[in-house]
C-alpha positions in Angstrom: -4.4 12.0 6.3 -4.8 8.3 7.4 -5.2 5.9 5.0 -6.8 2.4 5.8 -5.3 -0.5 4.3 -7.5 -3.3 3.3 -5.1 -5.9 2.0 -1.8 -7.0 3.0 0.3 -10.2 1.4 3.5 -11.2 2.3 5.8 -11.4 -0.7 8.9 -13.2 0.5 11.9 -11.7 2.7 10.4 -8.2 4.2 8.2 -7.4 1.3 4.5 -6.6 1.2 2.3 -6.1 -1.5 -0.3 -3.8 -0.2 -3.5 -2.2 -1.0 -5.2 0.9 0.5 -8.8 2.0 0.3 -8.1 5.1 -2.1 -7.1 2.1 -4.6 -3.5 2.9 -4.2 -1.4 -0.3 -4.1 1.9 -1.9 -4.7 5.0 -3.7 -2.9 6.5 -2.4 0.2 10.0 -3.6 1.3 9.4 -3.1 4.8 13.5 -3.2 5.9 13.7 -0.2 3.9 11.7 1.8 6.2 12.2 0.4 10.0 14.8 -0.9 12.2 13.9 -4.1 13.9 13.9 -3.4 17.2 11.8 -3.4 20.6 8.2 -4.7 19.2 9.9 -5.2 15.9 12.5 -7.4 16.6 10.2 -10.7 16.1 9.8 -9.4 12.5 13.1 -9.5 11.5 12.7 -13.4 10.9 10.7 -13.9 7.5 8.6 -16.8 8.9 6.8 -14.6 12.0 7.1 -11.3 9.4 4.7 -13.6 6.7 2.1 -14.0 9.5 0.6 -10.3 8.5 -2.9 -9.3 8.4 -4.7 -6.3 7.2 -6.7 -5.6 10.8 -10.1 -4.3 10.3 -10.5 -2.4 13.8 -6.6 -0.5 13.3 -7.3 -0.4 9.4 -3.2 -1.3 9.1 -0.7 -4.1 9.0 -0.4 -5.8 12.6 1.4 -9.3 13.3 0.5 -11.6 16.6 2.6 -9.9 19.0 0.9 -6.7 18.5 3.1 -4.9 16.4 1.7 -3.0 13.6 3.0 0.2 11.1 1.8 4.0 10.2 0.0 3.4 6.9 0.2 7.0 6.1 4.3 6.0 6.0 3.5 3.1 4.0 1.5 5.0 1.8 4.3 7.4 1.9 6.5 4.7 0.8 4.7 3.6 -1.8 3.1 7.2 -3.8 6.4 8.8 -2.6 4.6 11.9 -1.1 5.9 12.8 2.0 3.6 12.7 5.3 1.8 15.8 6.0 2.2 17.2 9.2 -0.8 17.9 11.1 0.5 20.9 12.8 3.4 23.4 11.6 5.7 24.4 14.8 6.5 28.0 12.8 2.5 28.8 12.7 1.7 27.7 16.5 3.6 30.7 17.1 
């Protein structure tokens, strides 16, 4: 289920505080949950990781170079209820 989020602040370091449009909201530490690496990698530096924006046309976090993040795993991250799967491998079958 995709959640949209409609507000994103940097906090300092790797942390966001966000808000998504079921009213869910809180602070993200965003190291926590991906490596820095390919499109990443800019984010790893605190200065280019504080230039987030809630997009309105992806309805999640993105940064200048294009990078951006699930919000279901966000929202994951911050309800603690796992993803749901959209499709089950055992009942394909």
């Amino acid at each position: 289920m995709l959640m949209d989020i409609v507000e994103a602040r940097h906090l300092g370091q790797h942390r966001l505080f966000l808000r998504f449009e079921d009213g869910v909201e809180g602070e993200v530490d965003i190291a926590g949950i991906v490596g820095f690496t390919g499109i990443l990698t800019p984010l790893a530096g605190t200065a280019f990781f504080a230039k987030v924006v809630a997009d309105t046309e992806t309805d999640t976090v993105t940064w200048p170079n294009g990078a951006d993040l699930d919000p279901d795993v966000l929202h994951a991250a911050l309800t603690g209820v796992p993803v749901a799967h959209s499709l089950n491998l055992a009942d394909a079958s």
